[in-house]
C-alpha positions, 0 to 999 in steps of 0.5 A: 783881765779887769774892767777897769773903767768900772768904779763904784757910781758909774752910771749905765753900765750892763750886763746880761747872762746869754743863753738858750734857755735862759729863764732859769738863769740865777746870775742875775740875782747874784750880780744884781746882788753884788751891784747893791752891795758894791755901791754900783748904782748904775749897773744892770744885769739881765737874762737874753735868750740867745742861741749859739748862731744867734751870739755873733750878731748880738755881741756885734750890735752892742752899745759902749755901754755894755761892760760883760756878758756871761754865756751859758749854753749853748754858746760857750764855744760861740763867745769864744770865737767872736773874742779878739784875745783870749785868756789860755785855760778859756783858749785850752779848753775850747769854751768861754762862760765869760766876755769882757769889753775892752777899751777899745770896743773889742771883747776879751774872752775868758772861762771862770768856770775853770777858776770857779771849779778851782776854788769849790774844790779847795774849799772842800779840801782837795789837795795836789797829788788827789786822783780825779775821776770825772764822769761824763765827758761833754762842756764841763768835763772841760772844765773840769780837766783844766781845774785838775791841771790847776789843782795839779791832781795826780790823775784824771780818769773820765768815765763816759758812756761813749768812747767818741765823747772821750776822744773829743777830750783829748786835745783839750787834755794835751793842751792841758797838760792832763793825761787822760785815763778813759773809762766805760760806763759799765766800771762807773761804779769801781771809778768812783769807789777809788776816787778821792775827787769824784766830779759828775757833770752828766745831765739831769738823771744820768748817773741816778743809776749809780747811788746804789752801787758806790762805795765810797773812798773814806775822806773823799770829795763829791762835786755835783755839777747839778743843783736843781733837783737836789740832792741828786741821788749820787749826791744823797749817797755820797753825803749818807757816806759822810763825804763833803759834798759840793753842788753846781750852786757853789760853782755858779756863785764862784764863777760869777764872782770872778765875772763880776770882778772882770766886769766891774774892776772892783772887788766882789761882795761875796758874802752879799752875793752869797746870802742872795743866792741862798735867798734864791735857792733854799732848798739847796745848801751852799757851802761856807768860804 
């Protein structure tokens, strides 16, 4: 869904990023990037602290003047709930990243991590007919399942180090579409050896363990939903074994992208964003598109 009552030179319009914590957040220097470079004079884009039970009042008590807002954790199922309509992956998966001011005052949500994490993977070469392993199975396990429906991968096997956790994931796979393939924690290292797209979206540290023990499928492709440390040591593993390699900072460029549009109702400078983000973050490198 578009904005579309943003057009180059319209004045006070904002956004902001919500979350908790919330001042690491990146998105600000994108969008306040794609602001610039689309002539978008009037628009801001800043950071709120914001716990989940915190985002209904706070959505509530927002001017006209707000355009969107994106939300991180964690209040993703919190933005999903306080939106008078919903797009269908945002409403499968359970999660928004994403909410858009319509014109009549009421907000629209959506999930671009979905459409983000789409877009990365095709970048990389991944194809339908590719056999997923994800680990992990929390926020962005979800996200992940609904980019293997979209990309119509052939299999999805979710590797997590509690069963409840891929249990949780299984009416988002039904909604889906996606059957699901569970998998524990002690066969990560065989999981990830046979996947041709391996998605790790485990915290910080987690998977640290396994570099050591993958030998990876030729011609595979690594996508790490970190980005910071980078490379993580799973991502240094699967680059010494000459796989192409896709950080979390492609997915946060790709993801706001599809905001910034949604926000603003005009095409979104990607390059501009792209070159801010890179400015931002030179220790990591951002794929070419």
């Amino acid at each position: 869904m578009r904005n579309t009552a943003g057009v180059p030179g319209d004045t006070t319009r904002r956004a902001a990023v919500l979350g908790k914590p919330i001042a690491h957040s990146l998105s600000p220097v994108i969008h306040t990037a794609g602001y610039a470079a689309a002539g978008l004079t009037g628009w801001s884009y800043t950071r709120i602290e914001c716990a989940a039970a915190e985002l209904p009042d706070l959505v509530a008590g927002l001017g006209p003047e707000w355009a969107g807002l994106s939300v991180t954790m964690p209040g993703k199922e919190a933005a999903l709930a306080v939106a008078a309509q919903a797009s269908p992956v945002a409403a499968a998966v359970g999660a928004a990243n994403t909410l858009v001011r319509r014109p009549d005052g009421s907000w629209f949500a959506d999930n671009t991590d979905v459409a983000g994490m789409v877009q990365v993977l095709t970048d990389a070469g991944v194809v339908a007919g590719a056999a997923v392993t994800v680990l992990g199975a929390g926020g962005t396990a979800r996200a992940a399942l609904a980019a293997a429906a979209q990309l119509a991968c052939s299999s999805v096997t979710v590797v997590a180090r509690r069963a409840a956790a891929v249990d949780e994931l299984r009416p988002v796979a039904g909604a889906l579409g996606v059957e699901l393939t569970p998998a524990g924690w002690a066969d990560a290292h065989r999981h990830l050896s046979a996947g041709e797209v391996v998605v790790s979206t485990v915290p910080r540290g987690v998977a640290d363990a396994l570099a050591g023990t993958v030998a990876w499928r030729a011609g595979a492709v690594f996508f790490d939903a970190l980005y910071d440390p980078w490379p993580t040591p799973l991502a240094a593993s699967a680059v010494a074994a000459g796989l192409r390699v896709v950080s979390g900072l492609d997915l946060l460029l790709a993801q706001a992208v599809g905001q910034f549009e949604q926000f603003t109702g005009v095409a979104a400078p990607v390059e501009a964003m792209r070159i801010a983000l890179r400015t931002a973050t030179t220790a990591v490198p951002l794929a070419e598109s």
